[in-house]
C-alpha positions as CSV (number, residue, x, y, z in Angstrom):
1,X,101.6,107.9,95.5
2,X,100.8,106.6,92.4
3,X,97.3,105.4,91.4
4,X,98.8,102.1,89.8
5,X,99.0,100.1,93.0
6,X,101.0,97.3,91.3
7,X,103.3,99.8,90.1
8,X,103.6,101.6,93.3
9,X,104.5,97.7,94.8
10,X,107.2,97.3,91.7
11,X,108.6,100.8,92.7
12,X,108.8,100.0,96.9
13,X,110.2,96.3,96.3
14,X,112.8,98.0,94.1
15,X,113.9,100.7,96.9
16,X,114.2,97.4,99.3
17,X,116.6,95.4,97.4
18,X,118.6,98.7,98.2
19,X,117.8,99.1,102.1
20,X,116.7,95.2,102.6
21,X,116.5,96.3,106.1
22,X,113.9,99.5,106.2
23,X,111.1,99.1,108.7
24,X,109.6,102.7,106.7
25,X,110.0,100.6,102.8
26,X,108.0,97.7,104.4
27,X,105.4,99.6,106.0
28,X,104.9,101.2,103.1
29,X,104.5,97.8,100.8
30,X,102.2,96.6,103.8
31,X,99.9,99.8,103.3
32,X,100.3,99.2,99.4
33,X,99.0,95.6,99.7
34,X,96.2,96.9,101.8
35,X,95.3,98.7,99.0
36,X,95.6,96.1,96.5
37,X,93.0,94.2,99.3
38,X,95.9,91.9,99.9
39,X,94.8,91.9,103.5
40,X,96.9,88.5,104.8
41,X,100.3,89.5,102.9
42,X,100.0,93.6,104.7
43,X,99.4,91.6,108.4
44,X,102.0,89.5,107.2
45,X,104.5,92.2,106.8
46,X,103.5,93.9,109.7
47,X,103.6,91.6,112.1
48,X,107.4,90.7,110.4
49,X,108.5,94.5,111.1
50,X,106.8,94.5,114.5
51,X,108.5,91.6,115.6
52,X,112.1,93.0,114.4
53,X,111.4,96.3,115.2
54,X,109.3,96.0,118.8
55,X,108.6,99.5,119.4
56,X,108.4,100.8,115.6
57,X,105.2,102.9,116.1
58,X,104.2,102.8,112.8
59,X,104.2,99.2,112.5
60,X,102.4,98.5,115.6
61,X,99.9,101.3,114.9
62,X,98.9,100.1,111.3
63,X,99.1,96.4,112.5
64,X,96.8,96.8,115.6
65,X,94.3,98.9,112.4
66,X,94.4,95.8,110.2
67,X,93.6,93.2,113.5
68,X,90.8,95.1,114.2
69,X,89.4,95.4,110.6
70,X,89.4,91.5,110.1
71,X,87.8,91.7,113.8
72,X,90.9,90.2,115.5
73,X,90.2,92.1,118.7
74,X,92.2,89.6,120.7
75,X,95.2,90.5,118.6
76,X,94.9,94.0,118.5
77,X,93.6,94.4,121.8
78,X,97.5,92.5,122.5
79,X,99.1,95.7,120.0
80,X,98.0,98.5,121.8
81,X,98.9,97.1,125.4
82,X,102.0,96.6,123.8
83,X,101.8,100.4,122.4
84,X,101.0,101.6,125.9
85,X,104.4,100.2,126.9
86,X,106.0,102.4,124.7
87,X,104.3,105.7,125.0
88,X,102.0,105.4,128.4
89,X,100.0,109.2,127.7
90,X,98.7,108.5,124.7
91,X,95.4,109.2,124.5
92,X,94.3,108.0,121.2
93,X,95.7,104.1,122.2
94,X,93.6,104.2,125.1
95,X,90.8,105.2,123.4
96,X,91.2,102.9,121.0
97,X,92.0,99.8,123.7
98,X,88.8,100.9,125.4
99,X,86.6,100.8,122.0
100,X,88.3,97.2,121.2
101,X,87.1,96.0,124.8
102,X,83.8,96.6,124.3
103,X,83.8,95.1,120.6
104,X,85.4,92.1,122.4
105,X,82.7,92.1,125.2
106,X,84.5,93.0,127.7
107,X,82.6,95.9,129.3
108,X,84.6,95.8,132.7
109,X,87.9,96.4,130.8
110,X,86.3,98.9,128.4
111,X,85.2,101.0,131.6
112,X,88.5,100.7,133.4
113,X,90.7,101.9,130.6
């Protein structure tokens, strides 16, 4: 990637016009705008690809990241239940549920994830 973040934005938005439907393009402009500390327009187009794409890992993975940052906990406490559907072994989503619990005071969940 480019160091020009705007430029890297230009060159995604381009890409889209030609695949208006890739959940991978508008990740990546989500991960570009996070960049570019455009924090409600990356949640924004995550939560759109999530939504259209329900068990688009990336999406949901990157989504639940930016919920937490902005201390959402609720929200992304919601993602990685919803992740858990998807793949039920993964380890790091559990961890990761179990960290958000105790962020969100909730010590009993925390303990019995």
């Amino acid at each position: 990637m480019s160091n020009n973040w705007e430029e890297e934005l230009r060159n995604l938005k381009l890409a889209l016009k030609e695949d208006p439907g890739s959940a991978y393009l508008r990740i990546e402009i989500s991960q570009v705008y996070v960049k570019l500390k455009r924090i409600e327009d990356a949640i924004q187009i995550a939560e759109d690809v999530a939504d259209e794409f329900s068990d688009y890992e990336p999406a949901l993975s990157l989504l639940a990241t930016l919920y937490t940052n902005v201390k959402n906990y609720p929200k992304a406490i919601d993602i990685y239940k919803r992740m858990l559907k998807i793949t039920p072994e993964s380890i790091p989503v559990y961890l990761h549920l179990s960290y958000l619990y105790t962020l969100d005071s909730k010590m009993n969940k925390a303990i019995e994830t």
